[in-house]
N, C-alpha and C positions, 0 to 999 in steps of 0.2 A: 476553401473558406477564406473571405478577406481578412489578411493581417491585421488591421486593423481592428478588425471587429473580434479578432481573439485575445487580439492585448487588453483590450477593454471591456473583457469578461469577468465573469466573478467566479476563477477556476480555486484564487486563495480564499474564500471565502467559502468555497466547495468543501476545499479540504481540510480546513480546519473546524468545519461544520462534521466531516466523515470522521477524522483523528478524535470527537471528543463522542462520537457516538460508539467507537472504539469503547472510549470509558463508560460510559452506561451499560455496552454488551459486558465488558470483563467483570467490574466490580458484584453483580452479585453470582456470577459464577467462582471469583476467586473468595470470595466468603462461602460458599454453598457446595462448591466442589461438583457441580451439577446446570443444568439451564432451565433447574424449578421456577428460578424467578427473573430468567432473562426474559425483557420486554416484548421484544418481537416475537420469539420463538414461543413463548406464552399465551400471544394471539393468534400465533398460526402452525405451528407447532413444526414451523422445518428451517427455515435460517434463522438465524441471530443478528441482531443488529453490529456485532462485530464483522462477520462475514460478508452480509451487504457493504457495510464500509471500505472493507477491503475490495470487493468486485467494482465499488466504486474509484476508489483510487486506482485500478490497474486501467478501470477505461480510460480516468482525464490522461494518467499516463502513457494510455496507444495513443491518444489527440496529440501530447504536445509532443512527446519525444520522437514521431515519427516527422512530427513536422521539426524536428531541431534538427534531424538526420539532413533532410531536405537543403535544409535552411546552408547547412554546413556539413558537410560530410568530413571534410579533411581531418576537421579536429573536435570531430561530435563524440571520438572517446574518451579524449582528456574532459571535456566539459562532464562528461558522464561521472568519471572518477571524481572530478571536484563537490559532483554534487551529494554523491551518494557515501562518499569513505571518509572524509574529517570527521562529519559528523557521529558516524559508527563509530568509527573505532572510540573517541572520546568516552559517548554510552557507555560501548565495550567494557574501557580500560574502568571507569568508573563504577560498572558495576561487579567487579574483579575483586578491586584494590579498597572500593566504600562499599559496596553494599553489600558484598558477600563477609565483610566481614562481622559489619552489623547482624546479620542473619546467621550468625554463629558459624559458618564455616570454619573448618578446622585446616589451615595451610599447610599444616606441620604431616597433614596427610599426602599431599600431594606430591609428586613425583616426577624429574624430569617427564618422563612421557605424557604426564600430566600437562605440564606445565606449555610444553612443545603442541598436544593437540589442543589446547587454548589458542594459542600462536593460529593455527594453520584454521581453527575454524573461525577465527577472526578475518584472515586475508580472504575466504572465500563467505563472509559475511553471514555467518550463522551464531544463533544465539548462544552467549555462553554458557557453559555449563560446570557446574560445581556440586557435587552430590547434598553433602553435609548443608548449605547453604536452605535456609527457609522450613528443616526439618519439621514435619506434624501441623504443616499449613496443607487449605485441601488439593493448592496447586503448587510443589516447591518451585518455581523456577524463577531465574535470577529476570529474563526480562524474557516472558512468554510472547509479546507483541512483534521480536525481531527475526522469526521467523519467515516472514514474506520479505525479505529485504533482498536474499538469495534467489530469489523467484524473480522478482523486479530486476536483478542486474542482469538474471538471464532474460528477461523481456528485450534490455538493452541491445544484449548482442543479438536477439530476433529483429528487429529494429534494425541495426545496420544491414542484417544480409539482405532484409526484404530490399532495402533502398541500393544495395551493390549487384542484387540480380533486378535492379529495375524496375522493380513491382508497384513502386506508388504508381507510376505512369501507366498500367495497366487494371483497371480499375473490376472490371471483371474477373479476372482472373485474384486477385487478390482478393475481393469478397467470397470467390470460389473455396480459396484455402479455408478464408478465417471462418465460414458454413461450417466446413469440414472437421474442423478442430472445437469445433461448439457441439456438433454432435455427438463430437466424440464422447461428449461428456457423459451422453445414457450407456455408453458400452458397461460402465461400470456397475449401473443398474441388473444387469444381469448376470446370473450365476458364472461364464466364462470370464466376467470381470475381473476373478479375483485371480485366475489365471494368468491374464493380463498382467496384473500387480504384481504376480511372482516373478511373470517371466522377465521383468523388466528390473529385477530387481539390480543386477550389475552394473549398470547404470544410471541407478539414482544421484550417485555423486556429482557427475556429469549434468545431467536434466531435473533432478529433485525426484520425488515422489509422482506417481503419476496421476494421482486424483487431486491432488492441489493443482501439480503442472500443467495438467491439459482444463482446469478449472481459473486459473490466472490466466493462463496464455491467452484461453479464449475471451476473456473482460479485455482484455488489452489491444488485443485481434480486432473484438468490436469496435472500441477508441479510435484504432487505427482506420477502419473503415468510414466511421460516421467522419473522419478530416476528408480522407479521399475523394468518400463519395460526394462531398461540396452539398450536401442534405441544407434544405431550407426547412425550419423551423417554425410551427406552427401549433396555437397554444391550444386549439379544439383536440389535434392530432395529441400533443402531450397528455391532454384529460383523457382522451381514449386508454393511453396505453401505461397510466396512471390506474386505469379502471382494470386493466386486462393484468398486470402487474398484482393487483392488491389480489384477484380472482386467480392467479398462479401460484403465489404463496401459500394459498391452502394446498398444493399438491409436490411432495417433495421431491419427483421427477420433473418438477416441471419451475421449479421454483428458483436455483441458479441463472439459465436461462432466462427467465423471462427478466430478470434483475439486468442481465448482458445487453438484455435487445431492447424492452420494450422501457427499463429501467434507465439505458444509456441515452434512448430517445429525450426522455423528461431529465435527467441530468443534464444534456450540453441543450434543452431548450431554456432552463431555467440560467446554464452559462452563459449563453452568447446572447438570449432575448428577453431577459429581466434586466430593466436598466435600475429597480430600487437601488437608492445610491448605499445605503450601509452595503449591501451585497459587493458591491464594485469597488468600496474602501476597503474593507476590511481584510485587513490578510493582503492586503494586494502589492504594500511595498516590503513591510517586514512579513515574512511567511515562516512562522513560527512553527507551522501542520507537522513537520517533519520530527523534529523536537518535541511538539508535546506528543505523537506516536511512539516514539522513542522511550521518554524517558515516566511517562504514566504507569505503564507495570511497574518498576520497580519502586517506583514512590505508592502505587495502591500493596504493594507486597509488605516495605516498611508500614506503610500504618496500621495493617492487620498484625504483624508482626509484633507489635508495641502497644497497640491496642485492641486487642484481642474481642473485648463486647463492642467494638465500633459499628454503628449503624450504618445501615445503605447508603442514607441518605448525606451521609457523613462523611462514607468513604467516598462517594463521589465529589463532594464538595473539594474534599482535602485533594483526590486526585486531580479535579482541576485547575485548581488552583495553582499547586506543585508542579503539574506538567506544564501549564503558560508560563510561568516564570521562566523554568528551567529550558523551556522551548524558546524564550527571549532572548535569553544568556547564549544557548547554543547557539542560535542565529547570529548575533553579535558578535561573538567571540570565536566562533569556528566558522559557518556556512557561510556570512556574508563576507569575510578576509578570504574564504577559501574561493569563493566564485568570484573576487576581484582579479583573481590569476588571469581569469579566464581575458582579463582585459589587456594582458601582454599579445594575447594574438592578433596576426593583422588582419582584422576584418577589414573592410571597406564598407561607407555608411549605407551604403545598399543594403546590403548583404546582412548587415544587423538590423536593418529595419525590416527584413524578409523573415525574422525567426519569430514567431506567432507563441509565446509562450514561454521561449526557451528557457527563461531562467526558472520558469516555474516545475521542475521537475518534481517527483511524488517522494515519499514513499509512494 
């Protein structure tokens, strides 16, 4: 795919359009405790509009960080680090030291070993946890949204090996794999599925879960195929599988999937061949997506938390509002100081005008 024509996408504009659809999916399940009245799943009764969101942010993320790998190998894991850990841990620390304490958390309970397994699921990027915190809300947790961030860094190191065994440059072979790992996703459909999930269990720390794991991997997989395979883009073919997409959704075997394939088709046409110029501005030089994904649960948690009869219509307002700010701030003052590092290395001007996305990493 021409470099050019990726930098002049509207990938920030993607994701900050999937980060705030995030908040439509959570807000009335974190009032409801249920997905009675989540949008999507109400019309079709198998994903959520959070989950699509997420399927979509792990495709742009196979698109561009397979092509950063590319782009730069040497030093495509420090860039990785800068992108994805200031900003965490800040969250992290944040919602620790503020918000669990607003949530009535009680610290006086806590325990070296407490305090130590905070530490360790910090470094390996998992959400925090603190029991007491959000007590008799229908979903307690300090920031349920930062769960996929551990899945993301392991896409990362999927990413490097593909490109250190060679694999962009074999293009068959690598759609062979990412097939593979998309299928796998019906194994679990069936009764030996859960087998599977047992057997696998001693190594969740390592890979995650296995029905998320091989459910990310393969959004990502895709991503990563629709760069290689150099796919030309065409808006009759989008309508099709825009059509085949909405007709998948009715069946919950089939409805992932068709989000990966026929979903990622109409996401990078609407990236790379919508020139509407809001699309192309927007989010494109400050990319806030990462921040307001971040730091929205825990601001939708506080305002149930304080206002207890708060409407739908309310909490979404307040959540978005709260998360762009806060997704500004974090930009400014962690992500975009943090990815200036990345300017001490010695690129040559080639070589920076070959990476097709690079700074725009996801969540």
């Amino acid at each position: 795919m021409d470099a050019k024509m990726a930098r002049q996408g509207s990938f920030g504009a993607l994701r900050l359009l999937l980060a705030s659809l995030v908040i439509f999916s959570h807000a009335p399940q974190m009032l409801d405790g249920n997905m009675s009245r989540e949008p999507l799943h109400l019309v079709f009764g198998t994903l959520s509009l959070g989950s699509l969101a997420v399927d979509g942010f792990f495709l742009i993320s196979g698109y561009l960080i397979s092509a950063s790998f590319v782009a730069d190998p040497k030093f495509y894991a420090w860039k990785r680090i800068l992108r994805i850990y200031p900003a965490f841990v800040l969250c992290y620390l944040l919602c620790i030291f503020f918000v669990a304490p607003l949530a009535g958390a009680n610290f006086n309970a806590l325990g070296p070993k407490n305090w130590a397994l905070l530490v360790a699921r910090a470094a390996v990027l998992k959400a925090p946890q603190i029991d007491s915190a959000f007590v008799g809300l229908p979903i307690p947790a300090l920031d349920g949204s930062m769960w996929t961030i551990a899945y993301e860094a392991r896409c990362y190191v999927l990413a490097a090996l593909l490109g250190l065994c060679g694999l962009y440059r074999h293009r068959r072979l690598l759609f062979a794999i990412a097939l593979a790992v998309v299928l796998a996703n019906f194994v679990f459909l069936f009764p030996f599925g859960k087998a599977v999930v047992a057997a696998t269990r001693p190594v969740w720390a390592i890979f995650g879960e296995p029905v998320p794991a091989v459910r990310l991997t393969s959004a990502f997989l895709c991503g990563v195929v629709f760069r290689v395979q150099g796919m030309r883009y065409h808006g009759w073919i989008a309508l099709a599988c825009v059509a085949t997409l909405a007709a998948a959704l009715s069946f919950p075997a089939l409805a992932e999937v068709a989000v990966m394939t026929a979903g990622g088709y109409v996401l990078f046409w609407v990236a790379l061949q919508v020139k509407w110029r809001p699309m192309l501005v927007l989010n494109a030089e400050d990319d806030i997506s990462y921040g307001v994904y971040l730091y929205a649960w825990p601001i939708s948690e506080l305002t149930i938390w304080y206002w207890r009869d708060v409407s739908l219509a309310a909490l979404v307002m307040v959540t978005l509002v709260g998360a762009a700010v806060c997704g500004a701030i974090s930009w400014r003052l962690v992500e975009k100081p943090a990815l200036a590092l990345k300017g001490r290395i010695p690129l040559s001007r080639a070589r920076r005008d070959a990476v097709p996305g690079g700074e725009l990493a996801p969540p």
